[in-house]
PDB file of N, CA, C and O in Angstrom:
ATOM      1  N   UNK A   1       0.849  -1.175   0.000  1.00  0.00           N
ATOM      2  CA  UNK A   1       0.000   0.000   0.000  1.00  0.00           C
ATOM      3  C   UNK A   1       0.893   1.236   0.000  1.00  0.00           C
ATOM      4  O   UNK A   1       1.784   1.464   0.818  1.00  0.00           O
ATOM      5  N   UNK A   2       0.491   2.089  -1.148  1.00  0.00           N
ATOM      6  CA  UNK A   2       1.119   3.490  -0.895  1.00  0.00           C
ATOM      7  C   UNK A   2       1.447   4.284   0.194  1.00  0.00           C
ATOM      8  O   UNK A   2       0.575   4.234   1.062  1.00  0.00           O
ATOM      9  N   UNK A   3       2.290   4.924   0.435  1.00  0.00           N
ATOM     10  CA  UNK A   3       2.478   5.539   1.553  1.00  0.00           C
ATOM     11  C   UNK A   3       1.988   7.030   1.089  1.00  0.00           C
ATOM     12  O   UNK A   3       2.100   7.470  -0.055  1.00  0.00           O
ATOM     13  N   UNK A   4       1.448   7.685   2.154  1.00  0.00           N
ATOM     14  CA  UNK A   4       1.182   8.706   1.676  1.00  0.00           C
ATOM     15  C   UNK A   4       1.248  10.031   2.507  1.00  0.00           C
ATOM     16  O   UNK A   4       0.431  10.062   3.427  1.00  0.00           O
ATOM     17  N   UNK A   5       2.088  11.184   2.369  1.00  0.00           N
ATOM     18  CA  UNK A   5       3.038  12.175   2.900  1.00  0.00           C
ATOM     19  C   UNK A   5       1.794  13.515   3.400  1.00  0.00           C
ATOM     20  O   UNK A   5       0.948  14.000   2.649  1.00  0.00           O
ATOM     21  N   UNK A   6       1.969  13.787   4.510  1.00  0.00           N
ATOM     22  CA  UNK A   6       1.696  14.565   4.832  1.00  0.00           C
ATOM     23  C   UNK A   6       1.600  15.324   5.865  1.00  0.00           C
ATOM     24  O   UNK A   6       0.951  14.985   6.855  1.00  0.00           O
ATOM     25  N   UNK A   7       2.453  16.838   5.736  1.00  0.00           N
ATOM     26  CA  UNK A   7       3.291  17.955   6.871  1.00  0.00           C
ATOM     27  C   UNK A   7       1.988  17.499   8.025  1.00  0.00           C
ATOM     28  O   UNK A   7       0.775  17.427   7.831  1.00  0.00           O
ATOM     29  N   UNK A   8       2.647  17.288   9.032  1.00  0.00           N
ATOM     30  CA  UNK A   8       2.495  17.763  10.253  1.00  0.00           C
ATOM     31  C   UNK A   8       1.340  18.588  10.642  1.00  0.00           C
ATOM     32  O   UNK A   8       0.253  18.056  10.865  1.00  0.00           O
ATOM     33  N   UNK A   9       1.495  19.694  10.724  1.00  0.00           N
ATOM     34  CA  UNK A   9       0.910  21.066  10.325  1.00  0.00           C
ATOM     35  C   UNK A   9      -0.491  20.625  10.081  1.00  0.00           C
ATOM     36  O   UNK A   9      -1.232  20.523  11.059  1.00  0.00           O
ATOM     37  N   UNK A  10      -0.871  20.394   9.076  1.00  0.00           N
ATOM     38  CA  UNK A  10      -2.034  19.992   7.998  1.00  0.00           C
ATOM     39  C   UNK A  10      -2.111  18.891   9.125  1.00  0.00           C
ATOM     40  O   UNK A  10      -2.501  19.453  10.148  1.00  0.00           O
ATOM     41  N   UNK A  11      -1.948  17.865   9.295  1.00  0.00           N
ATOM     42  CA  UNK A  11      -2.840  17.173  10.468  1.00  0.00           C
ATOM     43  C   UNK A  11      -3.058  17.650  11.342  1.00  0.00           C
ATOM     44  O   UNK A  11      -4.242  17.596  11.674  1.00  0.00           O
ATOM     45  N   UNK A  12      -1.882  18.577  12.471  1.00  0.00           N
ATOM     46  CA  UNK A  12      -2.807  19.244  13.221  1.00  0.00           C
ATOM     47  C   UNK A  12      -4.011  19.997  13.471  1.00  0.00           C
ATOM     48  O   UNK A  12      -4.991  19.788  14.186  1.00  0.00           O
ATOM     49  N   UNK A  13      -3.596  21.150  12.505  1.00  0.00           N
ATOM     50  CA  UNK A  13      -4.803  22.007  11.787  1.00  0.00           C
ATOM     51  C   UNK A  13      -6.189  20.950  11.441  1.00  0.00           C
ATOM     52  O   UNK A  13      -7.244  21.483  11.786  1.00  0.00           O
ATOM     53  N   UNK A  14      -6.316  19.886  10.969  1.00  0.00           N
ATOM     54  CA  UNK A  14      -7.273  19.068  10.963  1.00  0.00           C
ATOM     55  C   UNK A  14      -7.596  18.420  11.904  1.00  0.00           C
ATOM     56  O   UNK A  14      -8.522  17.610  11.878  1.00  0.00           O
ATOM     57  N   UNK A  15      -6.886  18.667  12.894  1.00  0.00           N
ATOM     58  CA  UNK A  15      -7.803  18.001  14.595  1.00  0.00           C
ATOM     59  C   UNK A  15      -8.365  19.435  14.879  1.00  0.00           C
ATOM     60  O   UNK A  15      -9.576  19.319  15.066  1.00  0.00           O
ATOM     61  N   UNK A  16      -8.146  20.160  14.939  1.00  0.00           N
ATOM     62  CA  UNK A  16      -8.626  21.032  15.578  1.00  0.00           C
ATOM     63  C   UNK A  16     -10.265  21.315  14.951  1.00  0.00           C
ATOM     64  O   UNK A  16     -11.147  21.789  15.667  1.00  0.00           O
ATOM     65  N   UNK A  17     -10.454  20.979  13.670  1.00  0.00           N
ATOM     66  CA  UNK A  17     -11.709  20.720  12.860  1.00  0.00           C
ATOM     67  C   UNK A  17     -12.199  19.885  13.221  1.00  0.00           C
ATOM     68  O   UNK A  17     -13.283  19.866  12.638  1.00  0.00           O
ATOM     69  N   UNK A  18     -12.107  18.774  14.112  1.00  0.00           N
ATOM     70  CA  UNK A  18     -12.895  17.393  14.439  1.00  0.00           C
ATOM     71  C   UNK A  18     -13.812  17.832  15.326  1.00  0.00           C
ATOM     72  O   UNK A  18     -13.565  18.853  15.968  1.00  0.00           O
ATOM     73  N   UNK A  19     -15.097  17.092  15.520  1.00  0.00           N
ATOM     74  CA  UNK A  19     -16.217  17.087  16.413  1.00  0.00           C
ATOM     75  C   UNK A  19     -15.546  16.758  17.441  1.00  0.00           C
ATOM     76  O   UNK A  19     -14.385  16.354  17.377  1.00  0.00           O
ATOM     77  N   UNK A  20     -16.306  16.914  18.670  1.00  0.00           N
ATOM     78  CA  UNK A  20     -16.432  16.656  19.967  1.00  0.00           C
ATOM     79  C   UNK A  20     -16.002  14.669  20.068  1.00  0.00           C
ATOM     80  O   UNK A  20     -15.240  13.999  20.765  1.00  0.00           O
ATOM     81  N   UNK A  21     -16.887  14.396  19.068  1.00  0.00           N
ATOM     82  CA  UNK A  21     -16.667  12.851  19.157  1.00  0.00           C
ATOM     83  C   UNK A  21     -15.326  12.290  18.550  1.00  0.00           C
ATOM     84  O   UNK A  21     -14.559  11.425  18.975  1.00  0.00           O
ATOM     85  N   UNK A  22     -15.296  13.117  17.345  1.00  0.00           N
ATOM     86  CA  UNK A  22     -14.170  12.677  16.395  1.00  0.00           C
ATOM     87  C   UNK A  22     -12.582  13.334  17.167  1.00  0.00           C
ATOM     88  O   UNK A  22     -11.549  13.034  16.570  1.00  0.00           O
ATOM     89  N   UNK A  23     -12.470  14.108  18.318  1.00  0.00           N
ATOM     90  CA  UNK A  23     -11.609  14.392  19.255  1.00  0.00           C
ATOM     91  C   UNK A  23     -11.523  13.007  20.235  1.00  0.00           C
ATOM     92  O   UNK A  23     -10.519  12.591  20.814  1.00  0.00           O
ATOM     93  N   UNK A  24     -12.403  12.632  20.239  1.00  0.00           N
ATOM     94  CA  UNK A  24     -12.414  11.810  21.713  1.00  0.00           C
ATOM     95  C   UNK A  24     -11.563  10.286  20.984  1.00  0.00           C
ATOM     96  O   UNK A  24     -10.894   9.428  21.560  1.00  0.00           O
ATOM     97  N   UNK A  25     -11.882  10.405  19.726  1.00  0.00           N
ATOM     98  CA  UNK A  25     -11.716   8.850  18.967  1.00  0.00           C
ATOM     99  C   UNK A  25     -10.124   9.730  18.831  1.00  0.00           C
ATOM    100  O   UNK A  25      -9.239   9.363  19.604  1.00  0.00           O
ATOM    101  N   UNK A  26      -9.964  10.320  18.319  1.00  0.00           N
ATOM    102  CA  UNK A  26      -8.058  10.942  18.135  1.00  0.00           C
ATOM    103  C   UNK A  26      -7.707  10.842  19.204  1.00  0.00           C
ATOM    104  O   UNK A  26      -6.715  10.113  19.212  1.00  0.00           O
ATOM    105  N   UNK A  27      -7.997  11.218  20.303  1.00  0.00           N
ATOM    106  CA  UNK A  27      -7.463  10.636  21.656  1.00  0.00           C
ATOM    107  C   UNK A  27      -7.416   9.335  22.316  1.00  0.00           C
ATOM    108  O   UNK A  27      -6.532   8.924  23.068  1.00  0.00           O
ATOM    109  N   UNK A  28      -8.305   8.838  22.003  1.00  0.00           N
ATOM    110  CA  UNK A  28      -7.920   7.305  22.327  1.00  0.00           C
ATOM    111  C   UNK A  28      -7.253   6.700  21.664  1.00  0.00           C
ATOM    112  O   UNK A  28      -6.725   5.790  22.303  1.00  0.00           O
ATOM    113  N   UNK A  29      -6.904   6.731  20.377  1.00  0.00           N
ATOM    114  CA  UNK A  29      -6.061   6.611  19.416  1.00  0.00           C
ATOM    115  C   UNK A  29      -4.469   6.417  19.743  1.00  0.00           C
ATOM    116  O   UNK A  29      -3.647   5.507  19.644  1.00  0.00           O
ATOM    117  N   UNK A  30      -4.491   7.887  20.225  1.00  0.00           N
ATOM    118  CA  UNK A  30      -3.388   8.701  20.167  1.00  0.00           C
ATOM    119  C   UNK A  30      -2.514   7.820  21.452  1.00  0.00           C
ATOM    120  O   UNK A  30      -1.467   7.172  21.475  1.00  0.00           O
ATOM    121  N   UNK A  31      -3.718   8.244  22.622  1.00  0.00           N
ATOM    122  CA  UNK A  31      -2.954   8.278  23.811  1.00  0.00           C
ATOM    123  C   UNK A  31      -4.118   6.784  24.219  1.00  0.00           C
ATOM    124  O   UNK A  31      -5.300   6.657  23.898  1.00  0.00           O
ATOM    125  N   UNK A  32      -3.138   5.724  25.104  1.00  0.00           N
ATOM    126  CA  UNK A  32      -3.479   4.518  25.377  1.00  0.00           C
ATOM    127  C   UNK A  32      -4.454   4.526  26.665  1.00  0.00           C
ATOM    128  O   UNK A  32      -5.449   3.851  26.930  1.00  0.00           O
ATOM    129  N   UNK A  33      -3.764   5.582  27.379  1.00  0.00           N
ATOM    130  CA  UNK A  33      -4.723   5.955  28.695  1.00  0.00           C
ATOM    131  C   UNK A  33      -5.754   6.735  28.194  1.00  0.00           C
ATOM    132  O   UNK A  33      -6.522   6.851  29.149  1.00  0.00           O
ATOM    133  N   UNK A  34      -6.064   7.139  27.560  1.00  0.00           N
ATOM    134  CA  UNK A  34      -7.861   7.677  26.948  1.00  0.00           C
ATOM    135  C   UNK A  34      -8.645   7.428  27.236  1.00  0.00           C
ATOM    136  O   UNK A  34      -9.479   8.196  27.714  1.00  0.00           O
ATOM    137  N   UNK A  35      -8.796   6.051  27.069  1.00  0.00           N
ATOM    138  CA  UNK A  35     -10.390   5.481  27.691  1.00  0.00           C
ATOM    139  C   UNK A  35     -10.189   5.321  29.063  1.00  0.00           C
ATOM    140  O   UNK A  35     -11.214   5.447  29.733  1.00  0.00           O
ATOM    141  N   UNK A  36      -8.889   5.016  29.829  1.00  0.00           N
ATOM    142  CA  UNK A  36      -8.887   4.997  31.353  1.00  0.00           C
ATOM    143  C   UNK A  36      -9.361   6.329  31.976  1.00  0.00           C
ATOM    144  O   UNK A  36      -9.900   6.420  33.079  1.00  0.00           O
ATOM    145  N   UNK A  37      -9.067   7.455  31.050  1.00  0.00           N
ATOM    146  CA  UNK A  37      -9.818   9.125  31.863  1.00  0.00           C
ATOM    147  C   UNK A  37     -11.116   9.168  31.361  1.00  0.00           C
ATOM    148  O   UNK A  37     -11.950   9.698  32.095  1.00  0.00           O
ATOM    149  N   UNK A  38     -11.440   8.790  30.419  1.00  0.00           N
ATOM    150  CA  UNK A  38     -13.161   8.586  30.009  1.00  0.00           C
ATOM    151  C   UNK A  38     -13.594   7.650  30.916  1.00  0.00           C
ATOM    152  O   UNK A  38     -14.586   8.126  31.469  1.00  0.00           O
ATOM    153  N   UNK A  39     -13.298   6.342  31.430  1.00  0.00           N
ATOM    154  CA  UNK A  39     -13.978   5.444  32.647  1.00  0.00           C
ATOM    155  C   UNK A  39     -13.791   6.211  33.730  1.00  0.00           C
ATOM    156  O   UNK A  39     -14.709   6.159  34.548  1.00  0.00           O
ATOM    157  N   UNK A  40     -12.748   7.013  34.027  1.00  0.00           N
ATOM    158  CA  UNK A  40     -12.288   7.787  35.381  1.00  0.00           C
ATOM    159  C   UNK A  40     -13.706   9.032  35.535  1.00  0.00           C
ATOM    160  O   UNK A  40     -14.563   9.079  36.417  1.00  0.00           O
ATOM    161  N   UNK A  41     -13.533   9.900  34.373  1.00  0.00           N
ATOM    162  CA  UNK A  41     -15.020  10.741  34.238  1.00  0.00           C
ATOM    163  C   UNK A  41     -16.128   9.552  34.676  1.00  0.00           C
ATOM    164  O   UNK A  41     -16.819   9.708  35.683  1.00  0.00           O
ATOM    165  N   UNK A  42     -16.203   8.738  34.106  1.00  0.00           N
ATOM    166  CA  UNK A  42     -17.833   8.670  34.208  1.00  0.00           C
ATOM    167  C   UNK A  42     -18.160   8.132  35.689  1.00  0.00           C
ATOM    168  O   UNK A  42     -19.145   8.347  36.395  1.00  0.00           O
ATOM    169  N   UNK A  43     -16.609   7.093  36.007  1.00  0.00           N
ATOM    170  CA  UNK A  43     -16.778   6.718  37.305  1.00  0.00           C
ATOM    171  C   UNK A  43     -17.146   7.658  38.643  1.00  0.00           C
ATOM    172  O   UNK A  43     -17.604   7.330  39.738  1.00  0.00           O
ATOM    173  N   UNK A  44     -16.803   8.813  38.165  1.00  0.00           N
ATOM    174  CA  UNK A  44     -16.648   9.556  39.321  1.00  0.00           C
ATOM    175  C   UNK A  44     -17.416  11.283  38.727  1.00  0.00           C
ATOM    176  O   UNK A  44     -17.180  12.458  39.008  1.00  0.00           O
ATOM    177  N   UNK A  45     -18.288  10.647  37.903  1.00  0.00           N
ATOM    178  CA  UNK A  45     -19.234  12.005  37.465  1.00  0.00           C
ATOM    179  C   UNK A  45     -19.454  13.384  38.535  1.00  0.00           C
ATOM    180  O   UNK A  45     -19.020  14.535  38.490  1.00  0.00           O
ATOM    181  N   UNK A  46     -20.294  12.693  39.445  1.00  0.00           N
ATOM    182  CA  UNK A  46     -20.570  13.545  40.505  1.00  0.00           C
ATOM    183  C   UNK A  46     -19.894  14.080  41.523  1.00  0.00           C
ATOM    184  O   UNK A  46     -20.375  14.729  42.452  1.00  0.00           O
ATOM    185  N   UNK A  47     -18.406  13.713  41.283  1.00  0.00           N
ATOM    186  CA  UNK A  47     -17.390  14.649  42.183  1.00  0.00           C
ATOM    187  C   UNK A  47     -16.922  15.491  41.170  1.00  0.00           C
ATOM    188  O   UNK A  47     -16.485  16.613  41.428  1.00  0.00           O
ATOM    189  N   UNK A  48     -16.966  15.134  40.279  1.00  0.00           N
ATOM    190  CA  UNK A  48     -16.206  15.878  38.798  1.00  0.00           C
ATOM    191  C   UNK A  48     -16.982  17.451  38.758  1.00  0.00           C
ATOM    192  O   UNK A  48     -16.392  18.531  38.762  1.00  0.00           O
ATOM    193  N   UNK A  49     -18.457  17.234  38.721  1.00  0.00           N
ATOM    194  CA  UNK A  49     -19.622  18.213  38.937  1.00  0.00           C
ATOM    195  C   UNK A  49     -19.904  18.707  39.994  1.00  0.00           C
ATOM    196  O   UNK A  49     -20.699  19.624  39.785  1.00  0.00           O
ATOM    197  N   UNK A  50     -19.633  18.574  41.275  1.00  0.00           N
ATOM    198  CA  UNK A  50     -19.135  19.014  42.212  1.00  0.00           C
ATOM    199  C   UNK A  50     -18.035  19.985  42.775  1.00  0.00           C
ATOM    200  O   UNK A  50     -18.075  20.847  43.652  1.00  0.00           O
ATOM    201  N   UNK A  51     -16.782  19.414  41.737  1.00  0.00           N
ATOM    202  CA  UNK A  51     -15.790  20.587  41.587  1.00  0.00           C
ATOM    203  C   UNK A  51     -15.774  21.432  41.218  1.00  0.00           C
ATOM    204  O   UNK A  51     -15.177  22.443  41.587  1.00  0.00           O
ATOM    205  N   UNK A  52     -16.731  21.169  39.998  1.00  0.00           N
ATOM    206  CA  UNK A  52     -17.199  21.996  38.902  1.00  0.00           C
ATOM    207  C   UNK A  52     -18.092  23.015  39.229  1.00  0.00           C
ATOM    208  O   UNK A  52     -18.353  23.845  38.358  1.00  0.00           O
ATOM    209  N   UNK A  53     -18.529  23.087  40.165  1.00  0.00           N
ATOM    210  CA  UNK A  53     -19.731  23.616  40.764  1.00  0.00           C
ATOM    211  C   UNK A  53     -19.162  24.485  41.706  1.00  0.00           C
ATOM    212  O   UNK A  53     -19.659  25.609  41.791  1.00  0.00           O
ATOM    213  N   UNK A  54     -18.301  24.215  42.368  1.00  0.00           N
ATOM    214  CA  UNK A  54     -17.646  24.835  43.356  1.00  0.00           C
ATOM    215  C   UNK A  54     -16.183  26.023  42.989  1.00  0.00           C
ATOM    216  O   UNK A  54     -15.435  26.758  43.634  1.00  0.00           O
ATOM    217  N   UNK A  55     -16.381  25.658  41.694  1.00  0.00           N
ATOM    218  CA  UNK A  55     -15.705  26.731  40.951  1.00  0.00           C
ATOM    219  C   UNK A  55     -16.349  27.749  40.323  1.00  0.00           C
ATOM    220  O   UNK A  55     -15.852  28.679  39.688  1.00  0.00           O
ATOM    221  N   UNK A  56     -17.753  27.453  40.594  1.00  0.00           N
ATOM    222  CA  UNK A  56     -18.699  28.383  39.574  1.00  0.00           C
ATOM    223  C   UNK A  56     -19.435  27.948  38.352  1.00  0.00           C
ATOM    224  O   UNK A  56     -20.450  28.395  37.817  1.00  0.00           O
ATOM    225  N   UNK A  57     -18.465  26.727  37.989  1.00  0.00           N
ATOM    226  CA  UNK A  57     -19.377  26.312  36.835  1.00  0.00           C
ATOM    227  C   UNK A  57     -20.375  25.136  36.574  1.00  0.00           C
ATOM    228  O   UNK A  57     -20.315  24.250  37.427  1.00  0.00           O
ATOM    229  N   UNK A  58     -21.196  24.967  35.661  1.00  0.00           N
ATOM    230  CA  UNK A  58     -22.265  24.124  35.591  1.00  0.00           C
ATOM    231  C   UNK A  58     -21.729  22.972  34.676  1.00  0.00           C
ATOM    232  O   UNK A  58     -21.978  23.195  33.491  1.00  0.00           O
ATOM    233  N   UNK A  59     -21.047  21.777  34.908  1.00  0.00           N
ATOM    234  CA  UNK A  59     -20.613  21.208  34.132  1.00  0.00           C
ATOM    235  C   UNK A  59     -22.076  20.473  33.200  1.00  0.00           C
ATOM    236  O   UNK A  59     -21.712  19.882  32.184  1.00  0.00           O
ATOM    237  N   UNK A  60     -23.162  20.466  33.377  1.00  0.00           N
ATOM    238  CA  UNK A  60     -23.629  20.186  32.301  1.00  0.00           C
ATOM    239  C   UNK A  60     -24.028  21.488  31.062  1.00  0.00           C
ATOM    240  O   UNK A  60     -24.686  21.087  30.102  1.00  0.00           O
ATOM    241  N   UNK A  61     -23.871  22.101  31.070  1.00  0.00           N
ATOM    242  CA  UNK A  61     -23.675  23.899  30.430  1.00  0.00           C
ATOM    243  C   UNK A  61     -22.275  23.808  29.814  1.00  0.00           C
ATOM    244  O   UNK A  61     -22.021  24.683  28.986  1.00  0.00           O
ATOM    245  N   UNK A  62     -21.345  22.927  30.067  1.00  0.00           N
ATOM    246  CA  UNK A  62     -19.769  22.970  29.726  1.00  0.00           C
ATOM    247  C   UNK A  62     -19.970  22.486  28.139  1.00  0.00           C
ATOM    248  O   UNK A  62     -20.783  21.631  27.787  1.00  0.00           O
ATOM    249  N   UNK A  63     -19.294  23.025  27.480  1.00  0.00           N
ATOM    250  CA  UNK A  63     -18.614  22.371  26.002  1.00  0.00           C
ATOM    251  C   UNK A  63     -17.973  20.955  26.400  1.00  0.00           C
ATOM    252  O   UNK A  63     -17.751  20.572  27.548  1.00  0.00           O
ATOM    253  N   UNK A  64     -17.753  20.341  25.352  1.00  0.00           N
ATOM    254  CA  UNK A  64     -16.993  19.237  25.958  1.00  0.00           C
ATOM    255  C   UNK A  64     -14.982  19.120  25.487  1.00  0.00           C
ATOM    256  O   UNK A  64     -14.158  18.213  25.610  1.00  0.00           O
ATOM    257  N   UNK A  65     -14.896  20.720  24.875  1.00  0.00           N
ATOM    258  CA  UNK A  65     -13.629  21.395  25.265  1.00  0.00           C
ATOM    259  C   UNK A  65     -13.546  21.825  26.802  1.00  0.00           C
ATOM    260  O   UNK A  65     -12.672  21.486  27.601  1.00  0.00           O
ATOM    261  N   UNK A  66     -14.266  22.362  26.957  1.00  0.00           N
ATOM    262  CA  UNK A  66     -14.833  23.093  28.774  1.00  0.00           C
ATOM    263  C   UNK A  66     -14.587  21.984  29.253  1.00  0.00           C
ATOM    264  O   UNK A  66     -13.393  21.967  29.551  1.00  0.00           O
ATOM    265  N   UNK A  67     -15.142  20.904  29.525  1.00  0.00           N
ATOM    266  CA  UNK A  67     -15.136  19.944  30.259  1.00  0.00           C
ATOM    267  C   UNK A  67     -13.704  19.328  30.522  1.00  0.00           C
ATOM    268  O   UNK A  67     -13.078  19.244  31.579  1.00  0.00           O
ATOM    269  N   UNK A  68     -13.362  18.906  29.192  1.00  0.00           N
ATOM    270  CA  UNK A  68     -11.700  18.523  29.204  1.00  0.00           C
ATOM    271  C   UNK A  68     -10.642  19.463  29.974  1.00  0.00           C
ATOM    272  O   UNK A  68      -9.697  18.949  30.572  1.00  0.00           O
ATOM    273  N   UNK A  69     -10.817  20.741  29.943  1.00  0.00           N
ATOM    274  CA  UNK A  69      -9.564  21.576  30.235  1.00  0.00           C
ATOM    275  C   UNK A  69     -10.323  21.346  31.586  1.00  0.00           C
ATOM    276  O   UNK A  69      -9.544  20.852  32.401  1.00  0.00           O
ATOM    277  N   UNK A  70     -11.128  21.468  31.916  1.00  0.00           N
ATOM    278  CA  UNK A  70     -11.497  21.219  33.574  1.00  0.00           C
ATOM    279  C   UNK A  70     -11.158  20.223  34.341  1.00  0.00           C
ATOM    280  O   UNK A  70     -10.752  20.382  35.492  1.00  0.00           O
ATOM    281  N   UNK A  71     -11.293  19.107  33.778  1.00  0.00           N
ATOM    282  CA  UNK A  71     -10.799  17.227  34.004  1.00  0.00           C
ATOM    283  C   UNK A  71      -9.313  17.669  33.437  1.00  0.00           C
ATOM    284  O   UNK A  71      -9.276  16.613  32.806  1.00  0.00           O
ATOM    285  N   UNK A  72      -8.326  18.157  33.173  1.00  0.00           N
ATOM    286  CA  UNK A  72      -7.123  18.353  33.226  1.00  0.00           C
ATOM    287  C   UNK A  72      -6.315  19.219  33.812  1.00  0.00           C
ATOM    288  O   UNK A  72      -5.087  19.145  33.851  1.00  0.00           O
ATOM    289  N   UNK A  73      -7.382  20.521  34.536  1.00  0.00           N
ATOM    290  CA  UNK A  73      -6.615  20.825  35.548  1.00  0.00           C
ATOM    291  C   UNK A  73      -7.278  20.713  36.592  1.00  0.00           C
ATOM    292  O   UNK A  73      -7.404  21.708  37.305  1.00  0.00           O
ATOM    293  N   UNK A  74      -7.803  19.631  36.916  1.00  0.00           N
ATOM    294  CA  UNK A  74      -8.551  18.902  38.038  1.00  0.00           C
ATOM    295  C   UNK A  74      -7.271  18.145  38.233  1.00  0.00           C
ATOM    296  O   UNK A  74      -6.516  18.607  39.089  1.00  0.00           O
ATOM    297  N   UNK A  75      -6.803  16.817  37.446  1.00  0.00           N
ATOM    298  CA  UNK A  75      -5.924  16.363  37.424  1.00  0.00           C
ATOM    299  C   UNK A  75      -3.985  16.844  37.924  1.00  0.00           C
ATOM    300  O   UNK A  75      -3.020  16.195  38.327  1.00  0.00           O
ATOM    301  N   UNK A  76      -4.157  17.797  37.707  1.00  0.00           N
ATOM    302  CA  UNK A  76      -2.790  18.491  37.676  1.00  0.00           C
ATOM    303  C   UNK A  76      -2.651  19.502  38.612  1.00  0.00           C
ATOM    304  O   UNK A  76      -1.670  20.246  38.623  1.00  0.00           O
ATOM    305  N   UNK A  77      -3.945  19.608  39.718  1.00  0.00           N
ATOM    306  CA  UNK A  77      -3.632  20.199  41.272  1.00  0.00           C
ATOM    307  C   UNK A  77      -2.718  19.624  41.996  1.00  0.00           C
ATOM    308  O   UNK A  77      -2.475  20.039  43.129  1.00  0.00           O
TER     309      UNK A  77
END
């Protein structure tokens, strides 16, 4: 099968165009622990929304960019 070339750049720039879903599938992809922070979210929803809450925000009102940068610097306190 052909190989077929293409900068860097131009793939990035094309994640950043992906849906909400089509992000989540590049990340599991990407990174092996993916679905272990997607089971970690769901396991633990209601502390997640809790934090979330206690910061001011409504995690069901969140983007699910919003949500991520929140579950990552949740993580990295």
């Amino acid at each position: 099968m052909p190989k077929i070339e293409v900068p860097e750049e131009q793939i990035l720039d094309s994640l950043d165009q992906l849906s909400a879903e089509g992000r989540r599938e590049a990340m599991k992809r990407l990174l092996p622990s993916a679905a272990y922070v997607q089971r970690a979210i769901e396991r633990h929803a209601a502390r997640i929304k809790e934090l979330a809450r206690q910061r001011g925000l409504d995690w069901d009102a969140l983007s699910e960019q919003q949500r991520e940068q929140l579950v990552d610097e949740i993580l990295h306190e």
